[in-house]
C-alpha positions in Angstrom: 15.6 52.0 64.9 14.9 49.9 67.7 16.6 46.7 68.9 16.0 43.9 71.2 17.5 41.0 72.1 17.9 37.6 74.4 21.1 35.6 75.4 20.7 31.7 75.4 23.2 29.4 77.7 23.5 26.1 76.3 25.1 23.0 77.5 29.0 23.9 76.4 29.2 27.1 77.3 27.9 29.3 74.5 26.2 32.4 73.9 23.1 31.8 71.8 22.3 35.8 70.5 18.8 36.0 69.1 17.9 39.7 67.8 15.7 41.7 65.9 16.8 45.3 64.7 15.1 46.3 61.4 16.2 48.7 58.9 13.9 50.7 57.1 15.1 51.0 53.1 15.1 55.4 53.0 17.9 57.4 51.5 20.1 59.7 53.6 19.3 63.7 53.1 23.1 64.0 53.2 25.5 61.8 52.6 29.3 62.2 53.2 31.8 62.7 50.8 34.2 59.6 52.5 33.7 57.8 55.3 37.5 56.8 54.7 37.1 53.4 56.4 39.8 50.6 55.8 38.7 47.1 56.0 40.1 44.1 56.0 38.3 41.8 54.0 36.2 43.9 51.9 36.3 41.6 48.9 34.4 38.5 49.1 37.7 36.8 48.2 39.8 39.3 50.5 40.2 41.5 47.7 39.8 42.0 43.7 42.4 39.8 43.1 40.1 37.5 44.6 43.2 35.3 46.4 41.6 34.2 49.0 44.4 35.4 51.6 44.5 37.6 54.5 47.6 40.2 53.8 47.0 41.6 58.0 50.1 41.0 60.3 47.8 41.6 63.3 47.0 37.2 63.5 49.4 35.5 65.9 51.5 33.2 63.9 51.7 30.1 66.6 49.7 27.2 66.0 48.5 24.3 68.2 48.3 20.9 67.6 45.2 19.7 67.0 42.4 19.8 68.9 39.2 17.4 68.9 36.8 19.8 68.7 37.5 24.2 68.3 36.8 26.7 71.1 33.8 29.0 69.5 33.7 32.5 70.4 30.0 32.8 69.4 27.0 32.1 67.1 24.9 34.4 66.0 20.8 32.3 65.3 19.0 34.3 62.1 20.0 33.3 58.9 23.0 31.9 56.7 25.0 32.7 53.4 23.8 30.6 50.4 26.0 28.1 48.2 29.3 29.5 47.8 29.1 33.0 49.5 31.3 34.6 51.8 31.0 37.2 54.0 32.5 40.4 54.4 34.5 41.7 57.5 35.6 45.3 58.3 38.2 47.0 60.5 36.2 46.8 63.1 35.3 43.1 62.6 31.9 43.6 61.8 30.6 41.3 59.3 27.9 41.4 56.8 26.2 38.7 54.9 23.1 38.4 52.8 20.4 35.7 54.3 19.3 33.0 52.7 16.2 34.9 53.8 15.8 38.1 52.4 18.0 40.1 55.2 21.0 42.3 54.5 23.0 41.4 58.0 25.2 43.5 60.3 26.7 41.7 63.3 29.2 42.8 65.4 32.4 41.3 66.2 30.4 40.5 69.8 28.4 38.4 68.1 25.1 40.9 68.7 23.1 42.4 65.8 24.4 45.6 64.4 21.6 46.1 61.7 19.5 44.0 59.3 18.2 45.5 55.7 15.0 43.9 54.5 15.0 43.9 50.6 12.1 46.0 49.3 11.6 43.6 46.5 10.9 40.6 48.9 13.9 38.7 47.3 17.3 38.0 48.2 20.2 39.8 48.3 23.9 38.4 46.9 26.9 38.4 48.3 28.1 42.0 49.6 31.2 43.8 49.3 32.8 47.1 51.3 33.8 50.1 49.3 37.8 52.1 49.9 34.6 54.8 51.4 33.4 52.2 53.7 30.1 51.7 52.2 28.4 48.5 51.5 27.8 47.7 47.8 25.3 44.6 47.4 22.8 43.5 44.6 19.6 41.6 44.5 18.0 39.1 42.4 16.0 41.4 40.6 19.1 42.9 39.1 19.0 46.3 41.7 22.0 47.2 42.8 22.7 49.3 46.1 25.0 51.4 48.4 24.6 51.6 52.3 25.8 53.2 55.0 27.6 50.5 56.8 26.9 52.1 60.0 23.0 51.5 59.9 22.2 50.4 56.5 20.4 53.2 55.2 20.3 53.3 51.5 22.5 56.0 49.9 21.7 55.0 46.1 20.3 52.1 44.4 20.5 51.8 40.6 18.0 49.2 38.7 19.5 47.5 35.9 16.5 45.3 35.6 16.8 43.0 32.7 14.0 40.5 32.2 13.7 40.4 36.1 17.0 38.5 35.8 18.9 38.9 38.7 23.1 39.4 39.8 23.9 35.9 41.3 27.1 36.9 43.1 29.6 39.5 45.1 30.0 43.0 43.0 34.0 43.7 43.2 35.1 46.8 44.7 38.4 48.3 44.0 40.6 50.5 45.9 40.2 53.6 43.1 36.6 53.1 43.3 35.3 51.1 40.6 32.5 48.6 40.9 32.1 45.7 38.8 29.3 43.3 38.9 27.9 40.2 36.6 24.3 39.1 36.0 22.7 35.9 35.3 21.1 38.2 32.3 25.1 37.9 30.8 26.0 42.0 31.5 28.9 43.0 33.6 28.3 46.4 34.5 31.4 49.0 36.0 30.3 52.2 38.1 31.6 54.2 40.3 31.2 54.9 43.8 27.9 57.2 43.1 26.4 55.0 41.2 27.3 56.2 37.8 27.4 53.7 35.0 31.0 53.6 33.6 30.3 51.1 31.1 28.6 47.5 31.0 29.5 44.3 28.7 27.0 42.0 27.6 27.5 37.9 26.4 25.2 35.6 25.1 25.6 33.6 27.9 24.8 33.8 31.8 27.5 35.1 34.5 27.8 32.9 37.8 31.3 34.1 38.7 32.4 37.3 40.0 35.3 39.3 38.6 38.3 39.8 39.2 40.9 42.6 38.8 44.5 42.4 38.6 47.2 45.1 40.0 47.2 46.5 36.7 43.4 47.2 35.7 42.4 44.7 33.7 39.0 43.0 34.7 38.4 39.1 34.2 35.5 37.6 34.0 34.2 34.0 33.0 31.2 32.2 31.6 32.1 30.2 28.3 35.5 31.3 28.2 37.9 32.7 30.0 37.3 36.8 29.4 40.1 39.4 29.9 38.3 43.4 29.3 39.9 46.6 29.1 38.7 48.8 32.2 38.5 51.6 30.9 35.6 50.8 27.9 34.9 47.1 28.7 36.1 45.9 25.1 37.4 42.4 25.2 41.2 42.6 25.1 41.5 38.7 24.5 39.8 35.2 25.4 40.5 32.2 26.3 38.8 28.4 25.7 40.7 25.0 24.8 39.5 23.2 22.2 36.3 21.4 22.1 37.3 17.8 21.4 35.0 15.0 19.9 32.6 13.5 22.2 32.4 16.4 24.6 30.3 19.4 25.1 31.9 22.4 24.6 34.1 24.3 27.6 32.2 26.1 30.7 34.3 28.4 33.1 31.6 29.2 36.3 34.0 29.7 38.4 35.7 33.0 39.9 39.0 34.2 38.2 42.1 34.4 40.5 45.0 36.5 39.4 48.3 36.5 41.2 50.4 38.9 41.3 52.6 38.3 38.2 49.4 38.7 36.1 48.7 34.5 36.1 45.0 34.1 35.9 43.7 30.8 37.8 40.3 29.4 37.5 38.5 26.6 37.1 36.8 25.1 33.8 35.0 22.0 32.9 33.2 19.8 29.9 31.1 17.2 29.7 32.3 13.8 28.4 30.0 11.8 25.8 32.8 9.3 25.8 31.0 6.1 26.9 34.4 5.2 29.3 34.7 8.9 30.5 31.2 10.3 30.8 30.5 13.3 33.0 32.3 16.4 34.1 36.1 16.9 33.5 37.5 19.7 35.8 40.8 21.3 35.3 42.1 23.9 36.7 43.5 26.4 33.9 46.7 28.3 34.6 46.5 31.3 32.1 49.2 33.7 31.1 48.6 37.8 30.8 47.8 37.4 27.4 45.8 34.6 27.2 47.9 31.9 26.6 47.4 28.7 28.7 50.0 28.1 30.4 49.7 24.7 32.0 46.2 23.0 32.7 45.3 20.5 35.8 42.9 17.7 35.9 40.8 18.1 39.1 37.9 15.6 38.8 36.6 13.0 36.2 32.9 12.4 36.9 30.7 9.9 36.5 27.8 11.9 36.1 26.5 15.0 35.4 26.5 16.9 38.5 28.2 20.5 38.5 29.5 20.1 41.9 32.8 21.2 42.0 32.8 23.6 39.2 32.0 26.9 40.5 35.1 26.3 43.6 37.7 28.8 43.7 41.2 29.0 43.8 43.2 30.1 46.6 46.8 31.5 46.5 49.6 31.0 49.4 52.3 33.6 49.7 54.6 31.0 48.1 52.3 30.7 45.0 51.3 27.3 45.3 47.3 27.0 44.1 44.6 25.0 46.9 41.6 23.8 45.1 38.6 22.7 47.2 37.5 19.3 44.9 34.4 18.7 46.5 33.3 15.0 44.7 36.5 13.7 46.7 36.7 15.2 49.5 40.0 16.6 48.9 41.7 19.8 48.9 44.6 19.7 46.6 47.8 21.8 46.7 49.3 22.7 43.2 52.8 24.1 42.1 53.3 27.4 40.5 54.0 24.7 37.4 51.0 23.3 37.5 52.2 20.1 39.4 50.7 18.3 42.0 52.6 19.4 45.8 50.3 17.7 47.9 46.4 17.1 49.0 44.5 16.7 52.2 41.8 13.8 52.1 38.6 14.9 54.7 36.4 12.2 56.6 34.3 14.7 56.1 32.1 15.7 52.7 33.2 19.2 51.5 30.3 21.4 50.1 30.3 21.1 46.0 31.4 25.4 45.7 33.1 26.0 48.7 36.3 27.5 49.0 39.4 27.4 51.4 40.7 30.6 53.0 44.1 31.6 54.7 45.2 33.5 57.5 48.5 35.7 57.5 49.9 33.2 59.6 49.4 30.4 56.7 46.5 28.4 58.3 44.1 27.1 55.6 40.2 27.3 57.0 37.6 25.0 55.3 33.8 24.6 55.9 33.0 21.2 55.7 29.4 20.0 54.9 28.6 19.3 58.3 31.3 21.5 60.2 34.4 23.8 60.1 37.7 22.9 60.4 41.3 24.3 60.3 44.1 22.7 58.4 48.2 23.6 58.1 49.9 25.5 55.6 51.6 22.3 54.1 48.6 20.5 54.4 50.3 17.7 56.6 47.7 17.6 59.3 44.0 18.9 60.7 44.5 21.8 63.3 40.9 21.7 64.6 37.3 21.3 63.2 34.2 21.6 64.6 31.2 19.2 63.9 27.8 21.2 64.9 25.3 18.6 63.0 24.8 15.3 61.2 22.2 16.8 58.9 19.2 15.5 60.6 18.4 18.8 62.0 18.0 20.3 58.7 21.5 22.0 58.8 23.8 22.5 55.9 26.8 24.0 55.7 27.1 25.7 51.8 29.2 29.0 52.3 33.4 29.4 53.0 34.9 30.9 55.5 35.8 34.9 55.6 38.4 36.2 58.0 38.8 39.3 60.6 41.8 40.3 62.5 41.7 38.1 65.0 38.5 35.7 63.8 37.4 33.2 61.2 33.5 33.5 59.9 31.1 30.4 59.0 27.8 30.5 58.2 25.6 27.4 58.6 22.0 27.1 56.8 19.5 25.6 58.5 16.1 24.6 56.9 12.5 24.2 59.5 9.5 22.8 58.7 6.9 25.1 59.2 3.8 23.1 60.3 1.8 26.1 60.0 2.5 26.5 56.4 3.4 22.7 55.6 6.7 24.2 54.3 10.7 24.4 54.7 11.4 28.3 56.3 15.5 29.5 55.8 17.3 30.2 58.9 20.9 29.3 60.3 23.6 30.3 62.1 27.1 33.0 62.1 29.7 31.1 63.8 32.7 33.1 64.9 36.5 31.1 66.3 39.7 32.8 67.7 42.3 32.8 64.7 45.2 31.4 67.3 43.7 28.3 68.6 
């Protein structure tokens, strides 16, 4: 494996890194039995709860006033996460993310290339998690699923589901007793284990867009038309939930990622369509559902004037005191609600918010946003803007789509970047990794 790679100084300071190291996709003669790695944010979410919140004491808890514009530690030019994603972070703050292109990437907390993985299908991978062994567990859109050594990305198993070349659209979940589960667009949530054995898989009538979610005790979540709760151990559906389809309304659609807290409460986010002439578009609520299945309190998030789905596949994110922070991307607003499903408070941003991002938090409290032209940091209360960082108008082709992942002592942002190709007369991916200092 050979790498090479050349520094760029720009006008404020930063380290441009611009790298090529290539992994080849060939299995391991031996493999061991654990590479008994912690991580830190292994989940997509921070962990199959999918909360959204970083549970490490190791992030200084003072926090400035805010600044105009955040000191970067560095960006890393290849490729960016697509709509929604998040990266994944490891103890040693190396982070992985799937390209827009179709790269598997490594980077160190340095900011230089560790590895890239091109797909042998030519197609992109989704959103990647980090196994209790260390590994890396990622799909593709052609419904292959794989494990890889996280030290070089050499391919340790793959498994081809393969349905109708449909593909998985989102992050597998990885728990710490080593189960995998993972959702297609082909409706199939399949469980495994940590060699690649297929446990069990469920199958809908509908297509997933989501990824699960697992409580403390086992159970496994999922959504698509309703709200799904399945027994781990066999996949059978233990109950479901959907409110009632009213007249002049299409019936319920739950894209979104299930949150559970830790009293077994199951958050997510669920929306119709209105026929009603004086309330036509999309109606999003987020649902606050009980253990059993019973709802316990629902939210109204967004009337629409069209039919856009922006704003539907956002997901909840938990504070330590319970409160619920919803990214409602039509308004520009990030909303704080009560444990009793009322309104505490809500943040209005200059700024456009991307239509399925979603805020993260530090274990200091600090809420981190990508904004669709930028980053920026915001309190705990939501009383005021810490920092944010503007790095385009959008005339350069650059377009923020992912939310943020944290490290020990970092916050992660992706930025996509689309270039004309004059050679081609088409749009090529590419983008940026953008790493800031926690404590700023």
């Amino acid at each position: 494996m050979k790498c090479s790679g050349v520094f760029f100084k720009i006008s404020i300071g930063l380290s441009l890194l611009v790298c090529s190291c290539t992994v080849p996709m060939a299995t391991r003669s031996q493999i061991p039995a654990s590479l008994d790695k912690p991580h830190y944010w292994g989940n997509g979410r921070g962990n199959p709860q999918n909360t959204g919140r970083a549970l490490s004491a190791s992030v200084a808890r003072s926090v400035k006033s805010r600044s105009v514009t955040a000191d970067v530690s560095w960006i890393y030019v290849a490729s960016a996460s697509a709509n929604g994603s998040f990266a994944v972070v490891d103890s040693e703050d190396t982070v992985y993310y799937q390209g827009t292109d179709t790269y598997l990437y490594a980077v160190k907390k340095d900011g230089s290339l560790k590895w890239k993985l091109l797909n042998p299908n030519s197609i992109s991978f989704v959103a990647p998690s980090i196994g209790p062994d260390g590994r890396i567990y990622v799909g593709d859109y052609k419904e292959v699923f794989y494990c890889l050594d996280s030290s070089d990305g050499h391919l340790i198993w793959s498994h081809n589901f393969g349905h109708s070349g449909q593909g998985f659209t989102s992050a597998p979940i990885v728990t710490d007793d080593g189960r995998i589960y993972i959702s297609s667009i082909a409706g199939y949530l399949y469980a495994l284990d940590l060699q690649g054995n297929l446990l069990w898989s469920y199958q809908n009538q509908y297509s997933f867009y989501g990824t699960p979610g697992v409580a403390l005790n086992g159970a496994v979540y999922v959504t698509v038309d309703k709200l799904y709760s399945l027994n781990s151990l066999d996949g059978s559906v233990q109950w479901s939930f959907q409110p009632a389809t009213l007249p002049q309304q299409t019936p319920w659609r739950f894209e979104s990622t299930p949150v559970i807290a830790a009293d077994g409460t199951v958050y997510t986010i669920g929306f119709y369509n209105s026929m009603d002439p004086g309330a036509s578009g999309n109606q999003i609520f987020l649902f606050a559902v009980d253990s059993s299945g019973g709802e316990l309190w629902r939210y109204p998030l967004f009337s629409g004037q069209n039919m856009s789905p922006s704003g539907v596949r956002t997901i909840p994110t938990l504070q330590a005191d319970g409160t619920i922070l919803v990214n409602v991307s039509p308004s520009n607003t990030i909303v704080a609600v009560n444990a009793d499903g009322s309104l505490k408070s809500q943040f209005i941003f200059a700024e456009s918010l991307p239509s399925d991002s979603s805020p993260s938090i530090d274990a200091a409290g600090r809420i981190y946003l990508s904004l669709r032209h930028g980053f920026a940091a915001i309190d705990s209360d939501l009383s005021s803007l810490l920092w944010e960082s503007i790095v385009t108008d959008g005339s350069d082709g650059r377009d923020i789509e992912s939310s943020p992942s944290l490290g020990s002592d970092c916050v992660y942002f992706t930025c996509r970047r689309l270039i004309f190709d004059t050679s081609t007369q088409s749009y090529q991916d590419a983008g940026e990794l953008y790493s800031f200092p926690l404590s700023q």
